[in-house]
C-alpha positions as CSV (number, residue, x, y, z in Angstrom):
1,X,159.4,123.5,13.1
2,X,156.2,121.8,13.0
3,X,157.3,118.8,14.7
4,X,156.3,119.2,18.8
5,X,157.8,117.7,21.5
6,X,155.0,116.5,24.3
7,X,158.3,115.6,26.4
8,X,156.4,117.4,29.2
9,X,153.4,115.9,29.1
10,X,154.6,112.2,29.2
11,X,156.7,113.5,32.5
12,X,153.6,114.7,34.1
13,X,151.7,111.4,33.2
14,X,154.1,109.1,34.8
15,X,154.5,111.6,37.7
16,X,158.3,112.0,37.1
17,X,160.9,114.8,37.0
18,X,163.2,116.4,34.4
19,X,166.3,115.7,37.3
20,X,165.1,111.6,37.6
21,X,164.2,111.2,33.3
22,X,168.1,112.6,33.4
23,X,169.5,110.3,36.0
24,X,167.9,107.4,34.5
25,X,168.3,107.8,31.0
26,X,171.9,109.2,31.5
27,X,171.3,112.4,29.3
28,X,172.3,115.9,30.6
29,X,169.6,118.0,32.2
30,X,170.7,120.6,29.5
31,X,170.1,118.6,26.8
32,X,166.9,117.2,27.9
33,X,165.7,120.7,28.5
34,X,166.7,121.6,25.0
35,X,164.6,118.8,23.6
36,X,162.0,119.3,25.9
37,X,161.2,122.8,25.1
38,X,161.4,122.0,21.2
39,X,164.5,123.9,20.7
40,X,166.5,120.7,19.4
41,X,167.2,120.3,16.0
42,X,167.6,116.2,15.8
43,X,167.1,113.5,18.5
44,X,169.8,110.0,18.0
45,X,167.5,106.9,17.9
46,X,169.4,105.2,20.9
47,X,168.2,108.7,22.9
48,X,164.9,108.2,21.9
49,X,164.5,104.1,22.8
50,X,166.1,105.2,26.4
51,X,163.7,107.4,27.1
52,X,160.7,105.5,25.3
53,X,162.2,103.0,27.6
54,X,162.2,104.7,30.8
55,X,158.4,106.7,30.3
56,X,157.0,103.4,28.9
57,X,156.2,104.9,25.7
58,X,155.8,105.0,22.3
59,X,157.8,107.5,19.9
60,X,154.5,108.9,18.9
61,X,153.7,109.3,22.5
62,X,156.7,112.1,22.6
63,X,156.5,113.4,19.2
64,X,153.8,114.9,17.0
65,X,153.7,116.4,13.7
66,X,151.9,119.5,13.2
67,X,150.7,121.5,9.6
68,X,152.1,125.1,10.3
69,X,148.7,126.6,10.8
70,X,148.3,124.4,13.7
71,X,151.7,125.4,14.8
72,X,151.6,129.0,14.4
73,X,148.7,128.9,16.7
74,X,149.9,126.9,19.3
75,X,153.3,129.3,19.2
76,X,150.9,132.4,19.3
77,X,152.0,133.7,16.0
């Protein structure tokens, strides 16, 4: 899917954790791990504002579309 999470990269700018982004925003660690590594298939808008809310972000901040030549090579295909 050429749509990339950059869940990781928002993290590291605000200097928080997977564990506190969880606590705060009241999702599972699981399930931020799946949407975090770009495995998930669909995010809920109310998931998205709380954690837009939390990082102090923008959606665009967290997601980013890709053309699949892009993608292939950022996936190393």
């Amino acid at each position: 899917m050429p749509i990339v999470v950059n869940l990781d990269v928002m993290l590291a700018r605000r200097k928080m954790s997977l564990t506190e982004l969880s606590e705060r925003v009241g999702i599972t660690m699981a399930n931020l791990s799946i949407l975090k590594s770009g495995k998930a298939k669909a995010v809920r808008f109310s998931t998205l504002e709380e954690i837009c809310k939390v990082l102090e972000c923008q959606p665009g901040d967290l997601l980013e579309y890709m053309n699949e030549k892009e993608f292939k090579k950022l996936m190393g295909s």
